[in-house]
N, C-alpha and C positions, 0 to 999 in steps of 0.2 A: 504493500500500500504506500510505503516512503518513495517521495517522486524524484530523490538524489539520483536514481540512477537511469531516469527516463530525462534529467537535467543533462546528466553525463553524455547519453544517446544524441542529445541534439548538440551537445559540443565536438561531438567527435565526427558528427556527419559536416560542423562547420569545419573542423580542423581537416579531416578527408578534402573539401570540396575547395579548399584554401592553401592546401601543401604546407597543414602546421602541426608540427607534434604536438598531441597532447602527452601529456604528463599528469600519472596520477599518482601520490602521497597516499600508500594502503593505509587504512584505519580497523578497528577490531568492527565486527559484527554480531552485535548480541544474539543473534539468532542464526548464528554460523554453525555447518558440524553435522546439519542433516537438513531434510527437507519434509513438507508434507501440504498438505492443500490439494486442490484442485488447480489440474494446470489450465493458464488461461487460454480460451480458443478464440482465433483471430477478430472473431464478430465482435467480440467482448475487449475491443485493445483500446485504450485511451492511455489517456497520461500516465492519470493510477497504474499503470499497468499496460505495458507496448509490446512484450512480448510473451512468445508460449512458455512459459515457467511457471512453476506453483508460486504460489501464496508464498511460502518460504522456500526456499532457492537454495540455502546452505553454503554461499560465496559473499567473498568479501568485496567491496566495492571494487576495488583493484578487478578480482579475478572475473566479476560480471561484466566490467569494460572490455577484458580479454575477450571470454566468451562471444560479445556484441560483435568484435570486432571477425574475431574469429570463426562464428557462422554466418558471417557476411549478412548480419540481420541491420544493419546501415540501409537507410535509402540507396534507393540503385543498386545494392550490392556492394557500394562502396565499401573500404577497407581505410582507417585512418592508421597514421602513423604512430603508433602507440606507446609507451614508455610506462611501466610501474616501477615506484621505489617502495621495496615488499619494507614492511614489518621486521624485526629482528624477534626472535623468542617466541612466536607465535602460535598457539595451536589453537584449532578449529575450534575443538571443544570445550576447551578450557573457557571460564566464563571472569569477564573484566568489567570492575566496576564502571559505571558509565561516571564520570567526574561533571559534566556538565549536561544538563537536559538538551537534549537537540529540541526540541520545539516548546511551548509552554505548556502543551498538554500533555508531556510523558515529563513528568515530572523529575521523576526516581526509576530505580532499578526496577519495581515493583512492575509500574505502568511497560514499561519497557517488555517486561517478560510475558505481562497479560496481552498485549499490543494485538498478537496476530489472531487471537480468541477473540477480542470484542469489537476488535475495528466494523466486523458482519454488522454488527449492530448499527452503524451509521448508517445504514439502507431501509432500516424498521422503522418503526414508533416508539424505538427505544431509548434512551440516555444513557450514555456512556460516562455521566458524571462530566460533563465539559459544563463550566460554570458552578465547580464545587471545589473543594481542595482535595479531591478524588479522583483525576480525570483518570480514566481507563483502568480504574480500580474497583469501579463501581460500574449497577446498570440499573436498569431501574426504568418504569414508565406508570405512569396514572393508572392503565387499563389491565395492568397485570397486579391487582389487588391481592390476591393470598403470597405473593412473596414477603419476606420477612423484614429487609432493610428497609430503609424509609429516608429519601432525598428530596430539597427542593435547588433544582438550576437556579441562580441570580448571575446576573453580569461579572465578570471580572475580568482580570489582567488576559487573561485565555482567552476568552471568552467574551464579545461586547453583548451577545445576544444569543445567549446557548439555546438550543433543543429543549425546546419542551418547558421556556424560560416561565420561572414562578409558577409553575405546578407541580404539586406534591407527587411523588415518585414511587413503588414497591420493586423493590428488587431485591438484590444482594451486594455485599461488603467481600473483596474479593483482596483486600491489602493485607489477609495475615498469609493468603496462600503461597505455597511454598517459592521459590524466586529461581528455580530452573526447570519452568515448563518447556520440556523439548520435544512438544507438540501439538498441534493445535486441538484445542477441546471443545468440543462441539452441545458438550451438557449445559450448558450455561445457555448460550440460544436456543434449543432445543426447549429447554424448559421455560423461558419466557413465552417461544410462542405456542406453548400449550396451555399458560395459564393468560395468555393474552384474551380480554372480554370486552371487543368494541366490535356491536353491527356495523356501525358507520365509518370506521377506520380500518383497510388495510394494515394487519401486521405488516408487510411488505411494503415500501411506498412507491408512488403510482410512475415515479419515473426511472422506475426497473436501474436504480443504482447500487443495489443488493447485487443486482448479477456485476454489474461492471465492475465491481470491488470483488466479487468471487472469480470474474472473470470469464463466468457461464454460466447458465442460468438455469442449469441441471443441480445446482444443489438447493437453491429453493424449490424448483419440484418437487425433491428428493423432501426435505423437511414438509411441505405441505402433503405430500401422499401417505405420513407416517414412518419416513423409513427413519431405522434406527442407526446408532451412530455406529453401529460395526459394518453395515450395509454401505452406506455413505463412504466410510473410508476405503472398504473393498475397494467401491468403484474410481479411488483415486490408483489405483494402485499401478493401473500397467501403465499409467501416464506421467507419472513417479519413477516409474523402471525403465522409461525412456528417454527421458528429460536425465536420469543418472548417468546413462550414455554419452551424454553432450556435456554435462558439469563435470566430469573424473577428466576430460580433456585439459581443463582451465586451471586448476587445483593447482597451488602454489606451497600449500604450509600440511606441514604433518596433522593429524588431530589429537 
């Protein structure tokens, strides 16, 4: 869902189209070391998301420019001049505090690690706690009353005009959970939208940005037909086993 590296895509097709190296400065990737998701198919490519790769990718910014470059996924096929300066010490798996929040709404290590589980939720009727001192810690919506937590969104520095702003909220408090989920969990959404209770509101919102963010639009099917979360992940599986094909190419750091 982080657009740094669909930022990267359009500097290296300027650098390609211009005869300029880029040069990239590798950084750690909280979410490096494996992958899982749904891989995104082409109908579903926007910024959020430009190419066929899961939800979590399991490369570091460095090695996803490689890849970019290296399955000639550049406009036209183009190829730019490339350059990484890798990391010293590095392994995939190992997990590194984050010292500074990349954006105002991942706060901490916490929001960071919950990231790729609740981000689904910015295509519902739900709150992701943006406009609390919670963001991506929390979920939470008016219409899902038997959950337990209890938020209301107000304005702040994140946030001018959050989701769902000044309405009280039921969800869950998801800040004591453990701080190395290494992968994505699908209980949390699942269980909102079964206890979600609005005739008049789509769980899903009506400009189908649930899929653009899943990247398909087969896994709200999949959740509105009932299917359960070992189903769902089955059906990521051979697309997961093919995309590993293409990432074990790029792979730069032991794990």
């Amino acid at each position: 869902f982080y657009t740094y590296i669909s930022t990267l895509t359009y500097l290296m097709e300027a650098g390609a189209e211009n005869n300029v190296e880029v040069m990239v400065l590798d950084r750690p990737n909280p979410h490096d070391g494996y992958t899982d998701g749904p891989v995104l198919k082409k109908k579903w490519a926007s910024f959020v998301g430009m190419h066929e790769v899961p939800v979590v990718y399991g490369l570091t910014i460095g090695e996803y420019g490689k890849m970019v470059n290296g399955e000639k996924w550049l406009k036209n096929g183009v190829q730019a001049k490339y350059t990484i300066i890798p990391m010293k010490n590095y392994h995939k798996k190992q997990r590194y505090p984050i010292l500074d929040k990349p954006s105002p709404n991942l706060p901490n290590d916490k929001a960071i690690n919950l990231y790729p589980s609740l981000c689904f939720f910015e295509g519902t009727q739900v709150s992701v706690g943006r406009g609390t001192d919670l963001p991506f810690q929390i979920y939470g919506s008016p219409w899902t009353p038997d959950l337990p937590y209890q938020f209301t969104p107000k304005p702040n520095f994140g946030a001018k005009d959050p989701f769902l702003n000044g309405k009280l909220c039921f969800g869950e408090n998801l800040s004591s959970y453990p701080t190395d989920l290494r992968e994505i969990n699908l209980e949390w959404l699942i269980k909102a939208y079964k206890n979600y209770k609005n005739q008049e509101l789509d769980f899903f919102l009506k400009n189908l940005w649930f899929d653009t963010l899943a990247g398909t639009d087969e896994l709200r099917k999949q959740i509105i037909a009932g299917k359960s979360i070992g189903e769902i992940k089955a059906s990521w599986k051979s697309g997961l086993e093919d995309f590993e094909k293409i990432r074990t190419k790029y792979i730069l750091y032991e794990n």
